[in-house]
C-alpha positions in Angstrom: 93.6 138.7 104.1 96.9 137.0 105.5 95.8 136.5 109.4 93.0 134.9 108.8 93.4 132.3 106.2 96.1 131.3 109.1 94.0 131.4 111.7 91.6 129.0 109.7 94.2 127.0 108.8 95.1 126.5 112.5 92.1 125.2 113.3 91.1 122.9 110.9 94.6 121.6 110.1 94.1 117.6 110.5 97.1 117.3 113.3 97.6 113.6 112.6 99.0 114.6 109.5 100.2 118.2 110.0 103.8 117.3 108.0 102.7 116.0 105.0 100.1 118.8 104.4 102.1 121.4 105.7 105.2 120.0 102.9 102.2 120.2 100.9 101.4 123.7 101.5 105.1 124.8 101.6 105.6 123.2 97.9 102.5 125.4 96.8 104.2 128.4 98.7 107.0 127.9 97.1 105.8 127.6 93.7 104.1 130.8 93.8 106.5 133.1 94.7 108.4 132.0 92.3 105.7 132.5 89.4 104.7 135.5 91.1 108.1 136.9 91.0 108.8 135.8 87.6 105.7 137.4 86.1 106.1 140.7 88.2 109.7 141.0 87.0 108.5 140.6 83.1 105.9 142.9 83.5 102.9 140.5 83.0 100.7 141.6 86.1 101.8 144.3 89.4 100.5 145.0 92.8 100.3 148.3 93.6 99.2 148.1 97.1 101.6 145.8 99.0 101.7 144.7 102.6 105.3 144.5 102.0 106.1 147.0 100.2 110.2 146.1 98.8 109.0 142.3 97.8 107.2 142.5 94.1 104.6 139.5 95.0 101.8 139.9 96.6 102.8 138.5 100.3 99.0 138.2 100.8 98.1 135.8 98.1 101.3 133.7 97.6 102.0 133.1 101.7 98.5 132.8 103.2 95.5 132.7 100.7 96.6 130.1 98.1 98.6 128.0 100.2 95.9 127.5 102.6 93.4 127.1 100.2 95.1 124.2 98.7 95.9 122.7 101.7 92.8 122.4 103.1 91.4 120.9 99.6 94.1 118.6 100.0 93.1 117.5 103.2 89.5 117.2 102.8 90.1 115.6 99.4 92.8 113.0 100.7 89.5 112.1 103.4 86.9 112.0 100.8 89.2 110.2 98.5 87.7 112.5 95.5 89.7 113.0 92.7 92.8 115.4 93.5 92.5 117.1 90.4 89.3 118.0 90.0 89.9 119.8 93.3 92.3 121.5 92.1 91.1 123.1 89.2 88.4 123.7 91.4 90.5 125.9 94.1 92.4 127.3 91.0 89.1 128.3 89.3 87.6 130.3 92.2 90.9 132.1 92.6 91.2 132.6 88.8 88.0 134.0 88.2 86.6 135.0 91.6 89.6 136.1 93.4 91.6 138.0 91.2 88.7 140.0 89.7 87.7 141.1 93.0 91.5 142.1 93.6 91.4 143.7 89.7 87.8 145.5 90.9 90.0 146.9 94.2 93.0 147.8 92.2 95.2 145.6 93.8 95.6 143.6 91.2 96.7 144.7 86.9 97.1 142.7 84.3 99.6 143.6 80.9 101.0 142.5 78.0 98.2 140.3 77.1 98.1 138.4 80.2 94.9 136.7 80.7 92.6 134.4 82.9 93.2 131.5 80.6 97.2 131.8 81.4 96.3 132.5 84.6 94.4 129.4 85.0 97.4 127.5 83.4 99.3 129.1 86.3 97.7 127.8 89.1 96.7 123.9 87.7 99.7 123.5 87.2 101.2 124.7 90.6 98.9 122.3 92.1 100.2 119.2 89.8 103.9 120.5 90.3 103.3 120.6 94.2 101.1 117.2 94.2 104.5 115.4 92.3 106.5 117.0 94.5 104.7 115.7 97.7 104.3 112.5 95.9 108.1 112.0 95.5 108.9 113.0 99.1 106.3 110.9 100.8 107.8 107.9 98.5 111.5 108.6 99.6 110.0 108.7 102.8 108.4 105.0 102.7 111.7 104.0 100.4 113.8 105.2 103.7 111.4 103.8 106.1 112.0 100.0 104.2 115.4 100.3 104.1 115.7 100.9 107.8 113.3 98.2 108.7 115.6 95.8 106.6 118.7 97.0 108.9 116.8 96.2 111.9 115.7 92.8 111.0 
């Protein structure tokens, strides 16, 4: 569950535009660890088979699965010039309510303190909006910075 989403993403990462769906993914990564810790430290959902067993995320999910997943929606999405959104709630449906329920079903995955698929849902739209704005804002300080220095030149 961690090699291989890698190993996809290897080969069917667009190369001509490797850095802006990799800040992409990276964003997404980032994101989730940091919901993933918060709600593991506040008791709203564990995982109590690790691959690593001193971090309380799950390493799986948050560093290869999700990030991946999104990435590659991003890409085909940015080619087929379909809504981003809808792709996204797309990616976070399937992990919502196909993903997690199989990780539930294998007891890697528990839910508390009235923690549901709703919230969870919430969770990861919104991850995918955060990350979009973020790669949004970079890519137009990047064209902002690329302007600038071609006024210097001329």
């Amino acid at each position: 569950m961690l090699i291989v989403p890698l190993v996809i993403l290897f080969f069917k990462l667009d190369r001509s535009r490797v850095y802006q769906i990799g800040f992409y993914g990276f964003a997404i990564h980032v994101l989730g660890v940091y919901v993933d810790t918060i709600g593991t430290n506040y008791g709203f959902w564990s995982y109590p088979y690790k691959m690593v067993p001193i971090l309380p995320t799950s390493f799986t999910l948050t560093s290869s699965m999700i990030p991946v997943a999104f990435m590659l929606m991003y890409q085909w999405l940015s080619r087929k010039h379909i809504h981003y959104y809808l792709g996204a709630a797309g990616v976070s449906a399937i992990f919502v309510f196909v993903v997690h329920p199989i990780f539930m079903w294998m007891d890697m995955f528990k839910m508390y303190r009235g923690f549901n698929y709703l919230i969870m849902f919430v969770n990861y739209f919104s991850g995918a909006i955060i990350g979009k704005l973020v790669l949004d804002l970079f890519v137009y300080l990047n064209k902002q910075n690329d302007t600038i220095r071609i006024r210097k030149i001329n």
